[in-house]
C-alpha positions, 0 to 999 in steps of 0.5 A, a space after each residue: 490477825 496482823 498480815 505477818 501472823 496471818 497463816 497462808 492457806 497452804 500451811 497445816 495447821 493441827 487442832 487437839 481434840 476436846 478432853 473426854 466426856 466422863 461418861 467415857 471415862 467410865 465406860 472404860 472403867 466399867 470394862 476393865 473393873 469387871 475383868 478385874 474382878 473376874 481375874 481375881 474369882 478365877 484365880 480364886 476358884 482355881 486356888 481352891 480348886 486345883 483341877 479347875 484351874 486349867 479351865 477357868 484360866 482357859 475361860 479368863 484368857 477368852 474374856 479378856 481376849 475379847 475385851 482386850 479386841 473390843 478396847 483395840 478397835 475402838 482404840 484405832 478408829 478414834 479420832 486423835 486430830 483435826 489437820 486442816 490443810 491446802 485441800 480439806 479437813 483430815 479427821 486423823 484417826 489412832 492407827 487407821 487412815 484418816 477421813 478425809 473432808 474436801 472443803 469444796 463439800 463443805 456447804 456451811 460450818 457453824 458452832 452448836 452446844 448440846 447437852 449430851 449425845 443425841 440419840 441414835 436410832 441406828 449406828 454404825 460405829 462407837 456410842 454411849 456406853 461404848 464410846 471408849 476413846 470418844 464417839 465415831 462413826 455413822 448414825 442416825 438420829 431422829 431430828 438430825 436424819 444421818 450424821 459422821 461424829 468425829 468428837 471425844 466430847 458432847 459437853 462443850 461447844 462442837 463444830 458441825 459441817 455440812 457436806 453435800 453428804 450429811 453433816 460432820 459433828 467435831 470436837 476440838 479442843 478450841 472450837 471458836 479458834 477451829 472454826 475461823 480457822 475452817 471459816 478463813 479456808 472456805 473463803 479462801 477456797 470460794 474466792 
């Protein structure tokens, strides 16, 4: 970059996550397309059935209450943005405060490609199939041992952190633009 391009290091500078995975597009289809269906059953029975209505609406209305709370909770812990800033890396969140990553945890960043989500022994947060809005939280998987996952796809190239902590597995929707961009601050930082 030219020195009048270059972005001082107390500039934000917000990243767009990478599209989501297919497979999250029809986890979310194969939430709502049974709601459907079921809708359409108990409005049939209750058609039929006069005296049942009362109750099949009672039953429908708990289902998509739950579902309707299953969509809303992932829907706001899900990654929405990557604001680097004067003093770290701000993974904003739909409708919850963003997590924060200081760059002086950061140890080291690098670019990796994987061919899909690894697999998690245990997990605390969205997963296949129920990485609704894109996968978040903590999980630990065999070869990696503990990770956070901020990231709406595994398809295309991610940008992992490695913290003092455990590593941060990102996906934006530029990763090599990211990942300079992240590359310039941490020097900044140390230098």
């Amino acid at each position: 970059m030219a020195g009048s391009e270059k972005l001082h290091p107390a500039t934000e500078e917000k990243f767009a996550l990478a599209p989501a995975d297919l497979e999250t597009r029809i986890t979310l289809l194969l939430l709502i397309i049974p709601l459907g269906v079921l809708s359409l059953v108990d409005v049939a029975v209750g058609v039929s059935e006069p005296a049942e209505l009362p109750e099949s609406l009672t039953d429908l209305g708990i289902v998509a209450l739950i579902a309707a709370l299953l969509v809303a909770v992932f829907f706001a812990f899900a990654p929405a943005a990557y604001i680097l800033d004067a003093q770290g890396i701000r993974i904003t969140r739909r409708l919850f405060r963003p997590v924060f990553v200081p760059y002086a945890q950061v140890k080291n960043v690098a670019t990796q490609r994987f061919a899909g989500p690894p697999f998690a022994i245990v997990r605390f947060g969205s997963y296949p199939p129920w990485g609704l809005f894109g996968y978040f939280g903590r999980f630990k998987v065999e070869r990696l041992g503990w990770i956070r996952v901020y990231a709406t796809s595994w398809k295309s190239e991610m940008v992992v952190l490695e913290t003092e902590r455990e590593p941060y597995f990102l996906s934006p929707a530029e990763p090599q633009r990211f990942y300079e961009a992240l590359r310039v601050r941490l020097c900044d930082t140390v230098g």
